[in-house]
N, C-alpha and C positions, 0 to 999 in steps of 0.2 A: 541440172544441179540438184543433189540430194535436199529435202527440205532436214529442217532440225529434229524430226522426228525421227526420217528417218535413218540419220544419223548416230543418232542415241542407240536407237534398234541393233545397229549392222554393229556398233564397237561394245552395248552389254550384252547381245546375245551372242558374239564373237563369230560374226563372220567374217573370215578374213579379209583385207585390204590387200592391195597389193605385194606388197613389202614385208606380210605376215603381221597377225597385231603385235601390238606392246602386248610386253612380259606379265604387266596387271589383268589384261583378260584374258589372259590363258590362264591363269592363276583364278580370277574370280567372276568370270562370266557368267557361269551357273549360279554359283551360290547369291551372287547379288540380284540377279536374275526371282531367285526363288526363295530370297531369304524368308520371308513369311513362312515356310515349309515346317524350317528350325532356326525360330529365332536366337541370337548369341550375339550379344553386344558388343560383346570381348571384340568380335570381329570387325570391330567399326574402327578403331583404332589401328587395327590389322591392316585391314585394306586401305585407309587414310597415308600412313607410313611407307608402303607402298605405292601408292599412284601419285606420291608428290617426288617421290626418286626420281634422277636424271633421266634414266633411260625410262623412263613412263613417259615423265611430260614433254621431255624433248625430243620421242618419237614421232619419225612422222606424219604417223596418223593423227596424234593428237595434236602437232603443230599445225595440219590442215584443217583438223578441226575441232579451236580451239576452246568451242562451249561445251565439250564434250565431258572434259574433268572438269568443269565448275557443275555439270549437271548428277554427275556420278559425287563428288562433293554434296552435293544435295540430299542424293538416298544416304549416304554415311551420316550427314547431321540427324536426318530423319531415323537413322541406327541410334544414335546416340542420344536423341529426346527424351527428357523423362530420367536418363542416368547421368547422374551428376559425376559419378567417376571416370563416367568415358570425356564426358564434358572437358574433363580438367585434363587430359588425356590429350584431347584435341587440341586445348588451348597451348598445351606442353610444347608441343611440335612448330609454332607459329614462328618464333625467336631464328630459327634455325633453317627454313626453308628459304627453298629461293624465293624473289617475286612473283614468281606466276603459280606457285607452292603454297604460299600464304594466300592468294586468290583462293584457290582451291580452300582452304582453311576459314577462311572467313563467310562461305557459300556454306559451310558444314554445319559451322556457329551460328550462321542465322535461323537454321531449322533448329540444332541445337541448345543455342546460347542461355543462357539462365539469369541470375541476380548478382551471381559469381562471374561470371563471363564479363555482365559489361562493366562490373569493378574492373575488371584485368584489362579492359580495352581501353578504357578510360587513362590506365596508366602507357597502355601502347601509346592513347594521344601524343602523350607528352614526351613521350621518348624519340630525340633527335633520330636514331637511327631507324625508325620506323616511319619516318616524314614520306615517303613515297608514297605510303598507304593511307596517308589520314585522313581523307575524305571518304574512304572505303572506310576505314576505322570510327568513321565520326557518324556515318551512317547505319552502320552493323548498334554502337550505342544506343544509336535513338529510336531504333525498330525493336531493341531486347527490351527496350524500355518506355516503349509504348503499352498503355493500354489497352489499345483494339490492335494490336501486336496479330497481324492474319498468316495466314500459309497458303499454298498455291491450292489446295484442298478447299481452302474457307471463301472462294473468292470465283466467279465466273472465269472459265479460260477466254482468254481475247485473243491469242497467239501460237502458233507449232510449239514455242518452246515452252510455254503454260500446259502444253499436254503433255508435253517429258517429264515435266515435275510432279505432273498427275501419276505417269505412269509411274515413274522410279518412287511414288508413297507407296501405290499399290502393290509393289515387289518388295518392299519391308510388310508392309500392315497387312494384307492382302483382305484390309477391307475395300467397304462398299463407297464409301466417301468421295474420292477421290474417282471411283469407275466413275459414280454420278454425273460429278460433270464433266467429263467427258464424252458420257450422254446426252447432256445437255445441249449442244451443239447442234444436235439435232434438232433440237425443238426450238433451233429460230429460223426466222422466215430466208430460207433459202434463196435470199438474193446475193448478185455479184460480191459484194464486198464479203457474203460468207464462202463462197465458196472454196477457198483454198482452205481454208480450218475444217469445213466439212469431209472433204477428201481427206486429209491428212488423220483426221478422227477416225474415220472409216477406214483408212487403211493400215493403223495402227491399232483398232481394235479387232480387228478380223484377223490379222496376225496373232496377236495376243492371245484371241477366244480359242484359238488351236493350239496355243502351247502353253494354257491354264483354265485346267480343269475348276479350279478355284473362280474362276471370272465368270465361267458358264453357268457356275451354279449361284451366285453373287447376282447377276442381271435377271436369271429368270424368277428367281426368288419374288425380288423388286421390278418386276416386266409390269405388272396389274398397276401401279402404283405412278408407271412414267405415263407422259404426256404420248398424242399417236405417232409423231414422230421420228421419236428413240424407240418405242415401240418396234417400228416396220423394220426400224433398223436392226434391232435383236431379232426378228422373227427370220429378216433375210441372210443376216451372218450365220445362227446357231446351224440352220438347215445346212449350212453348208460345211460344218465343222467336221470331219473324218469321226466315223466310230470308231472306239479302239474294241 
């Protein structure tokens, strides 16, 4: 069974599934892949629009796996952070989608969502026709409106799918942040209960350090700096990274 990681992997860098991917990664695998490269915000709403269509969500790669678009949801909020017009952009779209469309929408808003957002969710509360969501709707509220309001960046990963969320910041920001902790990982004590997040780290950054050049030079920069663990671990990937 694929874990969540590498999940994520196989449908943003578009390797294909059986059945050929949805029409959204053939479209945007690259670019969401590399968006840090050439950032355009514009494009958040771009590819938002697109991956909440029928034939996105109800293919069936994404119907088998379906944290796939809440995770891709995630890097588009994370496009959208900080722009208050894509914001409103996003929140445009919600009225209109299906159920599992608005999921997607609400995973976007939470990395996104602003002062304006949870005004506008606040009146989702209250709207009968929106009643299927409102514990989603009531919890997106209270996270935009929190104070120590955190990101999957801000916070130790505990889980396969806390490093998705790592990765897919590091494919917008292509900062060091979010690589960190998933460095981190490594610098705890290597017992049973770490070991499948260990593996999945590893073989998610080893992957990665050969198709971003950007993460190579990000890790060794900060190499002196990590504990010896994360250490051995960039010392053992880098070595094996093809020269171009």
């Amino acid at each position: 069974m694929l874990t969540t990681a590498t999940v994520c992997l196989l449908a943003v860098l578009g390797q294909e599934p059986p059945e050929g991917p949805p029409p959204f990664v053939k479209e945007f695998s690259r670019v969401g892949t590399y968006y840090y490269q050439n950032p355009d915000p514009k494009l958040g709403p771009k590819m938002l629009k697109e991956l909440i269509r029928k034939e996105n969500l109800e293919h069936p790669f994404f119907v088998r796996n379906d944290q796939v678009p809440i995770l891709i949801g995630a890097q588009i909020g994370d496009i959208g952070a900080g722009h208050p017009e894509i914001v409103r952009e996003y929140e445009g779209l919600f009225a209109d989608a299906s159920p599992n469309g608005r999921k997607v929408i609400l995973r976007a808003l939470t990395n996104a969502g602003d002062e304006e957002t949870a005004k506008k969710v606040g009146e989702w509360i209250k709207d009968p026709k929106f009643a299927v969501q409102k514990t989603d709707l009531e919890a997106l509220k209270a996270h935009i409106e929190d104070p120590k309001r955190t990101h999957a960046r801000d916070v130790p990963a505990q889980t396969p799918k806390d490093l998705d969320y790592l990765w897919a910041n590091f494919f917008v920001t292509g900062e060091y942040a979010p690589v960190s902790r998933i460095l981190d990982v490594f610098d705890v004590p290597p017992t049973k209960e770490n070991e499948l997040m260990r593996k999945v780290a590893r073989w998610s950054f080893g992957s990665n350090v050969q198709q971003h050049p950007k993460l190579v030079e990000l890790v060794l920069k900060h190499k002196k700096d990590r504990p010896a663990g994360s250490q051995k671990v960039i010392d053992e990937t880098i070595l094996v990274v093809p020269k171009k």
